[in-house]
N, C-alpha and C positions, 0 to 999 in steps of 0.2 A: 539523513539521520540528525534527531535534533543531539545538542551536546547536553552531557547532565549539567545540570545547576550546581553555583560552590556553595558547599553548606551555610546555610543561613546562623547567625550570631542568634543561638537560641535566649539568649537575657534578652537582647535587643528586642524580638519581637514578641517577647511575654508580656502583658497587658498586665498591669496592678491596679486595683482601686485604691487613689489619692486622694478625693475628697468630696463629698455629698454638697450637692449644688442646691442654692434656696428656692429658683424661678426658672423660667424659660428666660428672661432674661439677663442674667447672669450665664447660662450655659452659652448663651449666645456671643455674648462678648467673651467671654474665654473661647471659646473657640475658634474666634476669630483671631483674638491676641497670640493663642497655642499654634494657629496656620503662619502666624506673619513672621515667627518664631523657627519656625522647619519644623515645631516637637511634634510628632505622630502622636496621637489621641485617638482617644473614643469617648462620645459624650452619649451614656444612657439614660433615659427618662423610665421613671417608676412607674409612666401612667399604663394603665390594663383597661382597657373600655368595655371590659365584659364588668369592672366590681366599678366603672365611674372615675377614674382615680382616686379610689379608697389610701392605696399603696402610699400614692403622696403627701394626702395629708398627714401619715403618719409617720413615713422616714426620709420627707424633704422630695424635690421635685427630681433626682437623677441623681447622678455622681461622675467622675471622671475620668478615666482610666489610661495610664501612659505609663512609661517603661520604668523601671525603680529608678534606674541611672538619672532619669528625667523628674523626679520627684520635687526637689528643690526648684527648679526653674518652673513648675507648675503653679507650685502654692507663691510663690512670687507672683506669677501672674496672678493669680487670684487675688492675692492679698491689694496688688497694684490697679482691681477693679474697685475695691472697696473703698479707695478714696484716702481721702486724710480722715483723723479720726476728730468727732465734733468737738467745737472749744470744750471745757470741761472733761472732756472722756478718760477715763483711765485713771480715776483718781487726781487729776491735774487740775489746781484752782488759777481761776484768770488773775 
């Protein structure tokens, strides 16, 4: 007889959408950074090969789905893809 399983921590494995991703590669390195990290993810693409990926060029290439609790250490990661920001950027003169 198998034994029952202990109930699963239902936040924990509820999925949220955090953040619409701009390319395949950005999904790529965040997903890589989110694995190296332990954060459970789910990285969805928009593309539909029946309309061409129409989907995409209208609401970006996917987006990324992780646990609320995990929200913050996401968009860190992301924001930690995007680099430093160029001289000049943000209003800031050399």
């Amino acid at each position: 007889m198998i034994p029952p399983m202990p109930p699963a921590e239902p936040d924990r494995l509820r999925m949220v959408k955090i953040a619409v991703l701009d390319n395949l590669c950005q999904a790529q390195a965040l997903d890589a950074a989110l694995n190296e990290q332990g954060i459970p993810h789910v990285i969805r693409s928009y593309h539909d090969s029946v309309l061409d990926g129409l989907f995409q060029a209208i609401k970006g290439w996917g987006h990324v789905e992780a646990a609320e609790e995990d929200r913050a250490a996401v968009l860190a990661a992301l924001d930690d893809l995007a680099g430093p920001p160029a001289a000049g950027a943000g209003g800031e003169s050399p």
